[in-house]
Each structure stands twice: as C-alpha cells, then as structure tokens.
One Martini backbone bead per residue (centre of mass of N, CA, C, O) as a GRO file, in nm:
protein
   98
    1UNK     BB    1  -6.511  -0.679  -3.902
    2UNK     BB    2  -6.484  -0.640  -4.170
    3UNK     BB    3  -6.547  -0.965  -4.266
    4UNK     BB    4  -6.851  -0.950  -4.140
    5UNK     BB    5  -6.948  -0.744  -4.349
    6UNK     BB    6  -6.878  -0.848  -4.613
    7UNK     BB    7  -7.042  -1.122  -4.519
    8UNK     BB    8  -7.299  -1.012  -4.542
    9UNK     BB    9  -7.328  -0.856  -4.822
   10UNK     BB   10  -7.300  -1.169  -4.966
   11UNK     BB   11  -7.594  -1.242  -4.858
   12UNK     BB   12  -7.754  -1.008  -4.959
   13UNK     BB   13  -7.666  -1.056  -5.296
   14UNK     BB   14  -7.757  -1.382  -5.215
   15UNK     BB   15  -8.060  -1.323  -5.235
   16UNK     BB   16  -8.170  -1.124  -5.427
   17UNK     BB   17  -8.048  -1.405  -5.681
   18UNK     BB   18  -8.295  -1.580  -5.496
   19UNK     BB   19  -8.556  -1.676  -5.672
   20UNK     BB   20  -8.726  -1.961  -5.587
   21UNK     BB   21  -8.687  -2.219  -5.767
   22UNK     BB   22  -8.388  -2.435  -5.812
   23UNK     BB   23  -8.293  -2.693  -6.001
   24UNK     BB   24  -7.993  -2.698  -5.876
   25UNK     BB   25  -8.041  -2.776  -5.608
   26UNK     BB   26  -8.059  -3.068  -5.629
   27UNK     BB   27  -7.835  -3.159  -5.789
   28UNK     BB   28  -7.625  -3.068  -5.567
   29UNK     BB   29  -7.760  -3.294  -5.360
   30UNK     BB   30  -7.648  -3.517  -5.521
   31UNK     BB   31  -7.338  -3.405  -5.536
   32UNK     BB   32  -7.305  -3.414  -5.223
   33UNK     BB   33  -7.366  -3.719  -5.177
   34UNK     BB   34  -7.180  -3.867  -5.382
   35UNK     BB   35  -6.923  -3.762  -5.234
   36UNK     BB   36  -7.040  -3.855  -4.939
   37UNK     BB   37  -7.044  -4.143  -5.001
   38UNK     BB   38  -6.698  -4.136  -5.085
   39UNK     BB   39  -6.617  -4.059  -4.797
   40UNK     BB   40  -6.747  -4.305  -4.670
   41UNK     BB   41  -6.545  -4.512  -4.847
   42UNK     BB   42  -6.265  -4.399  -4.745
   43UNK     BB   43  -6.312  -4.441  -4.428
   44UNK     BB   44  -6.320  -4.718  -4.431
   45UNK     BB   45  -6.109  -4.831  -4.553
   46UNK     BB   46  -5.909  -4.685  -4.342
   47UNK     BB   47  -6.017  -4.814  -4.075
   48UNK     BB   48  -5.966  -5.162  -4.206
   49UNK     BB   49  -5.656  -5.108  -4.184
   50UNK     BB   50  -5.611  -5.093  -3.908
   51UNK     BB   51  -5.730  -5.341  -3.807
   52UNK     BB   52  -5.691  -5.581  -3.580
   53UNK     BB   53  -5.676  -5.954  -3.714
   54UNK     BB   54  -5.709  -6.210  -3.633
   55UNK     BB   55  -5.592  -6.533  -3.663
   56UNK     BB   56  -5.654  -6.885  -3.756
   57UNK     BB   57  -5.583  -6.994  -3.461
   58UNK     BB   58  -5.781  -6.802  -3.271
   59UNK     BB   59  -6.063  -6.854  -3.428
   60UNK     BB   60  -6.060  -7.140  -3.294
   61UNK     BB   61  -5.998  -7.124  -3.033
   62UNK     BB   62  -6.277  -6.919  -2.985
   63UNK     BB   63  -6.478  -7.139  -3.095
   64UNK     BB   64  -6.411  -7.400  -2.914
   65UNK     BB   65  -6.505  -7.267  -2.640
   66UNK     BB   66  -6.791  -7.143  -2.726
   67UNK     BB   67  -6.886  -7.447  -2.801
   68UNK     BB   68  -6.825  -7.584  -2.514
   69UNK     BB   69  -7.001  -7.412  -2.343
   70UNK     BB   70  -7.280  -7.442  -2.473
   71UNK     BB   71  -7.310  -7.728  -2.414
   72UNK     BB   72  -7.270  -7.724  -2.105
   73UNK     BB   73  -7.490  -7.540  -2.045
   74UNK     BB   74  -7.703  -7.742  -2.182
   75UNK     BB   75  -7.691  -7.960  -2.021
   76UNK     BB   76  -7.707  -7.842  -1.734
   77UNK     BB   77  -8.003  -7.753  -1.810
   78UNK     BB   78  -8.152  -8.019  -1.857
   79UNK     BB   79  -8.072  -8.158  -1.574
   80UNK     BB   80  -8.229  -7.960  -1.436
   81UNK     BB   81  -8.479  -7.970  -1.559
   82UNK     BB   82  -8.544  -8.217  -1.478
   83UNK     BB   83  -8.529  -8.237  -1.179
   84UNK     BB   84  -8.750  -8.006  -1.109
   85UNK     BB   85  -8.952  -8.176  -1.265
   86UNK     BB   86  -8.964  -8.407  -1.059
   87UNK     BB   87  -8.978  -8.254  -0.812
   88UNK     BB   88  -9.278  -8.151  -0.895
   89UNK     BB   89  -9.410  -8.417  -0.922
   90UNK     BB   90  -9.370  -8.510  -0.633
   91UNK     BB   91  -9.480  -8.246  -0.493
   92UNK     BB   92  -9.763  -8.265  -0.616
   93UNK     BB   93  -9.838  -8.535  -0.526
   94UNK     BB   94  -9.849  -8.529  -0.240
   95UNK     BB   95 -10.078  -8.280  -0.213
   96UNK     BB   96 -10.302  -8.480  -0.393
   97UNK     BB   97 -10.343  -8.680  -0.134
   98UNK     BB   98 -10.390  -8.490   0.110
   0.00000   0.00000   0.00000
C-alpha cells in the first residue's frame, strides 16, 4: 500500500515537472529505438546459433529429389494434357458434324 501511495506521488510531481512540448522526448525514442534495434540484433545472432543447419549432402540429396519430382509431374501434366485436348477435339468435332 505503502508503495502504491509513493508510487502515485511521484507522478503526479512528474506531471507537474512536464509542460509543454520537450524536444528530450522524441531525442530519447531515437535513443531507445537504436538500443531496440541492437536488442533485436543480438536475440536474432542467438537464435541463429541455435539453428541446427542441414549438411551439404542432405541439401544436395532434397534438392534432387525436389528436381526430379517437379520434372516428372511437369511431364505428367503435358501428356495429360495432350490426351485431353485430342479428347476435346475428338468429341467436339463428332458433334458438329452432327
């Protein structure tokens, strides 16, 4: 209870202290943006150290699997789409013929 009075008292003795525009204000948010700036640079370096890194024989081996995957449905879908489109043309022209 103690601590909640204290704590009231001096804000209102810093309301008191602060009128008007104070050109410290926006000084202190470049100064507190450029710490968080540094804070956010160095939880990124920690989190980095973290990270367990594939080797470069994993990255080889699911790149070709990735490679070879994307070629065979590209084929698939070609030869599908022929065969549909002889389709459309088959059965389009059976009935304008008739």
């Amino acid at each position: 209870m103690a601590d909640a009075i204290k704590t009231n008292r001096e804000e209102r003795e810093n309301d008191r202290n602060v009128s008007g525009f104070s050109l410290m204000e926006p000084v202190g948010k470049l100064g507190a943006t450029w710490k968080n700036f540094r804070s956010y640079l160095h939880d990124v370096r920690v989190e980095m150290r973290q990270v367990n890194w594939p080797s470069r024989l994993d990255v080889w081996s699911t790149t070709i699997v990735v490679t070879v995957t994307v070629a065979f449905f590209g084929v698939y879908f070609w030869i599908t789409d022929l065969v549909f489109s002889r389709l459309y043309v088959i059965v389009n022209g059976y009935f304008r013929h008739n």
